[in-house]
MITIDREN-625512 format. One record per residue (C-alpha): z, y, x; residue in one letter. Coordinates in steps of 0.1 Angstrom, whole numbers, plus 5000, padded with zeros to 4 digits. Layout:
BEGIN
ZYXa;...
! end
This chain:
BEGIN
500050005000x;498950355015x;500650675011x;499451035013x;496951095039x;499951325052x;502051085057x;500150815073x;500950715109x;499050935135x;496650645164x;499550785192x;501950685168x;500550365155x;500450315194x;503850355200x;505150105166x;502449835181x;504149885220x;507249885202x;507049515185x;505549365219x;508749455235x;510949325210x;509248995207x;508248935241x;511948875251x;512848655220x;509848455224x;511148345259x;514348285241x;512948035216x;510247915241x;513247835273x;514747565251x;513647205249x;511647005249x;509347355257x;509947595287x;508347875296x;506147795319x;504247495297x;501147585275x;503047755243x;504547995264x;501448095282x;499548115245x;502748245225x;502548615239x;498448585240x;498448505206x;500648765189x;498649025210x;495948895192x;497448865158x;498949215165x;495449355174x;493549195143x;495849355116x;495549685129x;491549645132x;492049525089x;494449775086x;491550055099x;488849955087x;490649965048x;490950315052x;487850375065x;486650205034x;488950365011x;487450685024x;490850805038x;490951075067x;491450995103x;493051205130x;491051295160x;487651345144x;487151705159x;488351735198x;490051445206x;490551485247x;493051745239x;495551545217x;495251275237x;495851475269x;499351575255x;500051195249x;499051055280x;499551265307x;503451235305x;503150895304x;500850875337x;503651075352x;506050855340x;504450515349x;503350675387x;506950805394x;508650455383x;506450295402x;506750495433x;509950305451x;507949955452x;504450085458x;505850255492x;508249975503x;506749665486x;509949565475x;511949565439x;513749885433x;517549855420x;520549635436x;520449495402x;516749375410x;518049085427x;519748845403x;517148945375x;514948815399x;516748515409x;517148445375x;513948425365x;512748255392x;515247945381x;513747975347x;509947915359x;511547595375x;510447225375x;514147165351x;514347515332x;518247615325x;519347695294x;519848085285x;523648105296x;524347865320x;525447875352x;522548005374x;521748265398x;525048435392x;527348155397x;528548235358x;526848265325x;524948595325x;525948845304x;522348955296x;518648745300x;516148975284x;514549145311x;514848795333x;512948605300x;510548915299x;509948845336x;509348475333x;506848465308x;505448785323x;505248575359x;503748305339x;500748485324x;499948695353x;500448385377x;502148655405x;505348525420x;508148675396x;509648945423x;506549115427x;505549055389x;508649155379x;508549465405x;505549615388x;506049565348x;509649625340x;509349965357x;506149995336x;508149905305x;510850155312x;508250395313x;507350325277x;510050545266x;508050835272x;505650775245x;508550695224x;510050985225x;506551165220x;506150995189x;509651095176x;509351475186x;505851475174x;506651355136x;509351625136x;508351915158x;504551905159x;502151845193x;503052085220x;506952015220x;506551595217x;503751705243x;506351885263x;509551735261x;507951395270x;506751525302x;510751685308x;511551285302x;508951145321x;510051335354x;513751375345x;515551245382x;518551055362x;515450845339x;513750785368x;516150615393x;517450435368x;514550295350x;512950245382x;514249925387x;513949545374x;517249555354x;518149515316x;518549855318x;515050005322x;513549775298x;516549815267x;515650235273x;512250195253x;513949955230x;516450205223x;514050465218x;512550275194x;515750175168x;515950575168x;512350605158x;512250325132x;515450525119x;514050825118x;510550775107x;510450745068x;506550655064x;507350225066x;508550085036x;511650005035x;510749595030x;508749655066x;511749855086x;514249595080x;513049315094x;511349495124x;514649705131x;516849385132x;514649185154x;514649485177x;518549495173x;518549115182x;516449195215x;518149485223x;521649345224x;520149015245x;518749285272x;521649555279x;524749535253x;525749895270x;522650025256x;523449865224x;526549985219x;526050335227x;522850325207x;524950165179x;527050545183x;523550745186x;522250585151x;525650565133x;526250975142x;522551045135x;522050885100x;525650985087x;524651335104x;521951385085x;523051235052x;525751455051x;523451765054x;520851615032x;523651645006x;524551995016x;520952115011x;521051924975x;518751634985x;519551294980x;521351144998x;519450815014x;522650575022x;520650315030x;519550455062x;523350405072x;522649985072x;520150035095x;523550085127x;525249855112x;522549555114x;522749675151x;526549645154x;527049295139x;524049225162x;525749345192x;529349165174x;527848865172x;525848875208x;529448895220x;531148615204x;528248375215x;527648485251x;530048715261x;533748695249x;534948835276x;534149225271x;537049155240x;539649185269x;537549425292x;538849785270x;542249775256x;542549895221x;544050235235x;541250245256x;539350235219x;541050435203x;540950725230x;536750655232x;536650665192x;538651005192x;536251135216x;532851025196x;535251195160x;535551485179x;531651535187x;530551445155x;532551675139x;531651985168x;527851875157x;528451905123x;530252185122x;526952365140x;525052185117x;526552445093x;527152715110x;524353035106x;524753255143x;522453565145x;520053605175x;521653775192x;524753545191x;522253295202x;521753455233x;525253515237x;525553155233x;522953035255x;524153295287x;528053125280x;526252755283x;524452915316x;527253045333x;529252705322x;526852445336x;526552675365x;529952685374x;530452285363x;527552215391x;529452465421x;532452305407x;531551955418x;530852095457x;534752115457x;536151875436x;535551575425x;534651575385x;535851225375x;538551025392x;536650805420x;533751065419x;532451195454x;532951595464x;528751635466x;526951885489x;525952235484x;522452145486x;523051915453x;522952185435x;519252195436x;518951885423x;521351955393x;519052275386x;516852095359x;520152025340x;521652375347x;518652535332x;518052295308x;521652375292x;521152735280x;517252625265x;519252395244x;521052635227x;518052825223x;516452485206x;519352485186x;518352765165x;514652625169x;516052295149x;518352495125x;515152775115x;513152415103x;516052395070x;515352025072x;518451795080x;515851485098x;515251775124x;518151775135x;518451475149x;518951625188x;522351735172x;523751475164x;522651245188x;523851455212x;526851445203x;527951085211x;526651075242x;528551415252x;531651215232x;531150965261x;530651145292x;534151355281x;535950995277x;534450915313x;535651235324x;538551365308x;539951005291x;542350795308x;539650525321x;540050345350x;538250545379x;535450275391x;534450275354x;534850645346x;532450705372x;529750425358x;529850575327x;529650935336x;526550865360x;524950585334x;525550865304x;523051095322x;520250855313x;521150915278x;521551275273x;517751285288x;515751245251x;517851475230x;518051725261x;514151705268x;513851805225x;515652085227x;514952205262x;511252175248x;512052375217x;514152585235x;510752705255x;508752735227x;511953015215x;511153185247x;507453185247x;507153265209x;510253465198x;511653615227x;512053995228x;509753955197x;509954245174x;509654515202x;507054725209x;507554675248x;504454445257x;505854405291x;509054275278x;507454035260x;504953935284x;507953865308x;509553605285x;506153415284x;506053445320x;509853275322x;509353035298x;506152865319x;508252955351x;511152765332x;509352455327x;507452405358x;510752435376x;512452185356x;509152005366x;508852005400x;512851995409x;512851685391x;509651565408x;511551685442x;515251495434x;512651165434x;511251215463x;514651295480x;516150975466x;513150765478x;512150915510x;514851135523x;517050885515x;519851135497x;523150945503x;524551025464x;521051035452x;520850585448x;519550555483x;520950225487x;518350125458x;515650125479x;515349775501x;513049785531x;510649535546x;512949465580x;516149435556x;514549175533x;513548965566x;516949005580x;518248835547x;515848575546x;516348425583x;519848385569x;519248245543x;517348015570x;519847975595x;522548065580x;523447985545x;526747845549x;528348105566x;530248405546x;528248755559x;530449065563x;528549325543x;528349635519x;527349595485x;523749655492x;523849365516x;525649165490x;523449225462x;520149055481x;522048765500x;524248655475x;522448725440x;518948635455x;519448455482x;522648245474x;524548335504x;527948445503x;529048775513x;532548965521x;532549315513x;535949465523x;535549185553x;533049425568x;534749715556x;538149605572x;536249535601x;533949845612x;537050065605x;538649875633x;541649735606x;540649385610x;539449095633x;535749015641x;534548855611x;532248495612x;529048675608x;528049075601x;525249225586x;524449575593x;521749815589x;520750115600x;520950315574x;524950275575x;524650515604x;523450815588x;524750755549x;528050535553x;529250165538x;528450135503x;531349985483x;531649915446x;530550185424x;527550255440x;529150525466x;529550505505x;532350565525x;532050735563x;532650485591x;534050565626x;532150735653x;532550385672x;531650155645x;527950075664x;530049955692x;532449735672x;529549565656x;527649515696x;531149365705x;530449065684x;527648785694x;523448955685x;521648615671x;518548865652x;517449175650x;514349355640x;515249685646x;516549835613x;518649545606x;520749325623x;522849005623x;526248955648x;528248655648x;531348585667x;
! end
């Protein structure tokens, strides 16, 4: 059944619901396909994913061609280059920046790349292991989307799963650009989808972390998608159902922390707007609030089966303090929601965010901002500009949303909000300090889509409204001017942050993310020679020996050690990297070593070296 010509899905659109089901099925397909008597690397797997492309394809085909026979319009029959140039260049820049790390080093981006990896390696195996049994871990994973993804993936492509693996999930991650496109462009028309897709695509925080072959990247686009299927009111209500709980089922198998804050981001968003739908005297649509709950029993029941543990991880004070914190969001967004300001208590507004994410960026040169968090360099604050500036154009987006009088637009607001609930809880609540610091750094990645809306909205204020209503055509020609200067710096300091991350190696940038030919060879001649033996190492070192290579590896051992607090361990692996940017330990940060630690490590016994990493035994 068709709707208005209005209302019917835009070809980028259609696109982005077509991408959308691929990566929701592809993972559960694996699933279904890993068990007995099939596995994934017999003939239904290799035809399963084939075949639904093909299925998927022929419907849509149908699908056109009844409209074209019911006579009904289609977009893009004037100029097509230029919508599609708004759609496809962000994600071109997305997919090129995610890619970057292993195209220069050959090598899977991520410490988390590893037992993915491993993982899916022991599922392409002669005797395939059941989804949550003991494997490359040593314990039931917690997760196996991305590692089913990366099996059938390795299976259709025939490439050995590290480097198939390598190159797709980073090209799934990079999906969520056109995801978010297809959000904004429902709700805020061409140019800002256009725009705030390109702040996402380049955005440092997205890209490092989406970068890599972890459930992480690939659950972003997933996410991105619940939100649209929530959003978007042109599917029946029969089709969304079914769709949004097989994505919730995927979703959850992939990265529950994605889940669970996306569970937040969907409950704040549809009671948000519910709320305010009644305000304006619309009806209210309280079925739209089933659609977080199918995702929380989802995430509930993903739990009970596979993971039990996270029921002792948080004590309930620990909930209660993270629920008070997501309350007292919603209720800040709701309250702006309502509240009318003037413009020029908009610009008030927007100078006070300014000078407050200013002095929160100086701030963290001299203090720590979270307890385990690192005192950061002055020169950081370049690479915290795109989030500085991008603060006061989201208050200027604000009034954007509020001028639209429609309560679906604003859904930045409120799903801002429990993501901001979240980063004060990892800030400001009483959370142990390893994970205070994970969340904090992990939250960034969220705050990116609603941030890139309104930062893209916020621009469009400056280039259309600002000093509008004067009759100084200088004055207004200057807030043009800003606005393009605005964006392109947001631009290119993000482009910048990746490139100091990748190549200069920035010590609190991920550095450690990016593995190197030499240090991969290192690992695998022990793995050769010695795979019985217990390495001394950092974190870095541990993540490739142990969860890829299945050798066993001492962190504070080496710690102890190179600080001169210990005896020589059995064996020590070092880099030389450790020399210029510290150990790393848990946490992802590094601590300073001793001015003698080079000498302490040449005390012990040199069996290899290749230059940038070595092996010492005693």
């Amino acid at each position: 059944m068709h709707g208005p010509p209005s209302e019917r899905l835009k070809p980028l659109e259609a696109a982005a619901l077509f991408v959308g089901t691929i990566l929701v099925l592809t993972p559960l397909i694996g699933l279904a396909l890993n068990y007995p008597p099939l596995n994934i690397v017999s003939s239904p797997a290799l035809a399963s994913p084939s075949l639904l492309l093909v299925a998927l394809a022929l419907i849509a085909i149908v699908l056109r061609r009844h409209a074209k026979a019911e006579g009904l319009p289609r977009e893009g029959s004037g100029n097509r280059l230029r919508p599609m140039l708004y759609a496809v260049l962000p994600v071109v820049i997305a997919m090129a920046l995610r890619l970057y790390p292993y195209l220069i080093s050959g090598l899977p981006f991520s410490v988390d790349s590893w037992p993915s990896i491993r993982y899916a390696e022991l599922l392409l195996g002669e005797q395939p292991i059941r989804v949550g049994e003991a494997g490359a871990l040593g314990k039931s994973p917690d997760y196996f989307g991305e590692k089913l993804f990366g099996a059938v993936a390795s299976a259709l492509t025939g490439l050995q799963p590290m480097h198939a693996m390598a190159f797709l999930v980073p090209l799934v991650g990079a999906l969520s650009t056109p995801m978010l496109y297809a959000i904004a462009r429902g709700l805020y028309g061409r140019e800002v989808a256009s725009l705030a897709s390109l702040f996402s695509a380049v955005a440092l925080s997205d890209v490092i972390l989406t970068a890599g072959v972890k459930g992480e990247t690939y659950a972003h686009p997933l996410y991105l998608f619940l939100v649209y299927l929530l959003i978007d009111e042109r599917p029946s209500w029969r089709a969304k159902v079914p769709l949004f709980a097989l994505a919730s089922a995927s979703l959850v198998t992939i990265h529950y922390y994605t889940a669970i804050l996306t569970t937040a981001i969907l409950a704040s968003t549809s009671l948000g707007i519910v709320i305010v739908g009644a305000r304006q005297g619309a009806s209210p649509r309280l079925r739209d609030l089933s659609l977080p709950v199918i995702l929380a029993c989802s995430t509930l029941i993903y739990f009970v089966v596979y993971a039990r543990w996270a029921f002792d991880f948080i004590s309930t004070i620990d909930l209660l303090s993270a629920a008070s914190f997501q309350v007292i969001a919603f209720s800040s967004a709701l309250w702006l929601a309502f509240k009318d300001f003037g413009r020029r208590e908009i610009v008030a507004l927007s100078l006070f965010i300014a000078l407050a994410a200013t002095s929160l960026s100086w701030l963290s040169t001299v203090r720590p901002l979270a307890l385990g968090a690192p005192v950061l360099p002055t020169r950081y604050l370049l690479y915290a500009g795109p989030l500085v500036v991008a603060a006061p154009l989201c208050a200027l987006g604000y009034d954007e949303v509020k001028r639209s009088r429609g309560s679906r637009h604003l859904l930045p607001l409120f799903w801002l909000a429990p993501v901001l609930g979240l980063e004060s809880y990892a800030v400001l609540g009483n959370v142990d300090p390893g994970l205070g610091s994970t969340l904090a750094y992990r939250g960034l990645n969220f705050l990116v889509p609603p941030v890139a809306i309104l930062s893209a909205l916020g621009v469009r204020w400056l280039y259309e409204r600002g000093w509008r209503g004067t009759s100084r055509r200088a004055l207004r020609g200057l807030s043009k001017a800003g606005a393009i200067a605005i964006a392109l710096f947001i631009l290119l300091a993000n482009v910048y942050g990746v490139y100091a991350c990748v190549n200069l190696q920035e010590r609190y940038l991920g550095y450690f993310w990016l593995y190197t030919q030499p240090e991969f060879r290192a690992a695998s001649w022990v793995k050769d020679f010695m795979s019985n033996a217990t390495m001394a190492g950092d974190v870095k070192a541990l993540y490739l020996l142990k969860y890829y290579f299945g050798v066993e590896v001492d962190v504070l051992e080496g710690l102890k050690y190179l600080s001169g607090r210990a005896k020589g361990p059995r064996a020590l692996f070092v880099y030389e990297q450790m020399a210029r940017n510290g150990y790393v330990v848990w946490g992802g940060y590094s601590v300073d070593l001793p001015s003698d630690w080079v000498e302490r490590a040449r005390s012990l016994n040199l069996v290899y070296s290749n230059g940038a990493a070595s092996v010492y035994v005693k």
